[in-house]
C-alpha positions in Angstrom: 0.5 -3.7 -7.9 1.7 -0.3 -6.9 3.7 0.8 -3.9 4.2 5.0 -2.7 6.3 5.9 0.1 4.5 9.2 1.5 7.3 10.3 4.0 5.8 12.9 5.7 3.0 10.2 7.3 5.5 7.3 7.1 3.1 5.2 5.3 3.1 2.9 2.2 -0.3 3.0 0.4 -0.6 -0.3 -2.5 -2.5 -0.2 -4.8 -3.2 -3.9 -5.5 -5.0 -3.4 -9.3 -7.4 -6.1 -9.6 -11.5 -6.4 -10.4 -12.6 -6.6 -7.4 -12.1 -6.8 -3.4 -9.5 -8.1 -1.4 -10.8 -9.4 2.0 -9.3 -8.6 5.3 -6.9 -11.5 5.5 -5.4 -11.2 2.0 -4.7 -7.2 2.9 -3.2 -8.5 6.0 -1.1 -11.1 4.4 0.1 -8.1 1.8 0.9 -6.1 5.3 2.8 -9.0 6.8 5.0 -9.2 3.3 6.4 -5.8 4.2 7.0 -6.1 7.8 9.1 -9.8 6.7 11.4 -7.5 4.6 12.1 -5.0 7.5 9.8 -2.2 6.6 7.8 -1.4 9.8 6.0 1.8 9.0 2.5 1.8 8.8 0.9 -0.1 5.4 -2.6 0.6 3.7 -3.5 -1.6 0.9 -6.0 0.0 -1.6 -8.4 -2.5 -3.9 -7.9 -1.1 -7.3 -5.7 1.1 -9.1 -5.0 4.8 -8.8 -2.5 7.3 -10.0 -0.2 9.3 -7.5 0.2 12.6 -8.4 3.1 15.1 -6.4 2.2 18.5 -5.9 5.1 20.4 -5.9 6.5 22.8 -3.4 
């Protein structure tokens, strides 16, 4: 698994690399693991892998 922080959209994206789909309740669960450690911004959980790449300036 993946986590970014894109600050500018307050949002964590994971990337949860696995074969295959996660259904609605298991992305949910992942979303309710952040919000139990305190991180309330929004939270979008990805099926799959995929590489982050920063542009710069």
């Amino acid at each position: 698994m993946k986590t970014f922080y894109i600050e500018s959209i307050d949002t964590w994206v994971v990337a949860v690399g696995i074969n295959g789909f996660l259904d609605n309740e298991e992305k949910e669960a992942i979303r309710n693991a952040f919000k139990k450690q305190g991180i309330f911004s929004n939270v979008l959980v990805l099926d799959g892998d995929f590489e982050f790449v920063k542009q710069g300036d």
